[in-house]
C-alpha angles and dihedrals in degrees: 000000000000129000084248101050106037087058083053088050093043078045103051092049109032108256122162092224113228124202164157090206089083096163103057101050092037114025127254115323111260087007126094112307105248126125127117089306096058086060092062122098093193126003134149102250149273131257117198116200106196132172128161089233127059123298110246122170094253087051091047090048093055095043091048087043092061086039088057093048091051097040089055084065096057119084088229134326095240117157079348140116126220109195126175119196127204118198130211084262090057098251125143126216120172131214131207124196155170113241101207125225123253108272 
């Protein structure tokens, strides 16, 4: 399924997407947010799994895993982004942010 098409189908249904495709679903890191996200006037949500190293399943799993335990302390992830972010060191930050509706 294409980038395109699989935000349509999160969309249709109601899916909070989640990725390690960041970029395309919410525009270059420290650029404009854009990407397909940003086209959205009401999704539910979008979840960016990052780390500097590849991104193995094991790696995916532990950084969901943190993703899982912040989003529980949000009261939803509409029209939002949850990113967490590895560094080379192996430390996790998260990120929480408004994905802004088309002008």
């Amino acid at each position: 399924m294409k980038d395109h098409e699989l935000i349509r189908y999160a969309v249709d249904h109601d899916y909070t997407l989640v990725t390690h495709n960041a970029a395309d679903f919410r525009g270059p890191l420290g650029g404009p947010l854009g990407g397909h996200h940003a086209h959205q006037p009401l999704h539910a949500g979008l979840v960016c799994l990052n780390s500097v190293a590849p991104m193995t399943p094991l790696r995916q799993q532990r950084l969901f895993a943190v993703a899982m335990d912040e989003a529980e302390k949000l009261p939803d992830l509409v029209n939002k982004a949850l990113e967490v972010f590895e560094d080379d060191a192996g430390n996790v930050t998260v990120c929480v942010y408004d994905i802004p509706r088309p002008l």
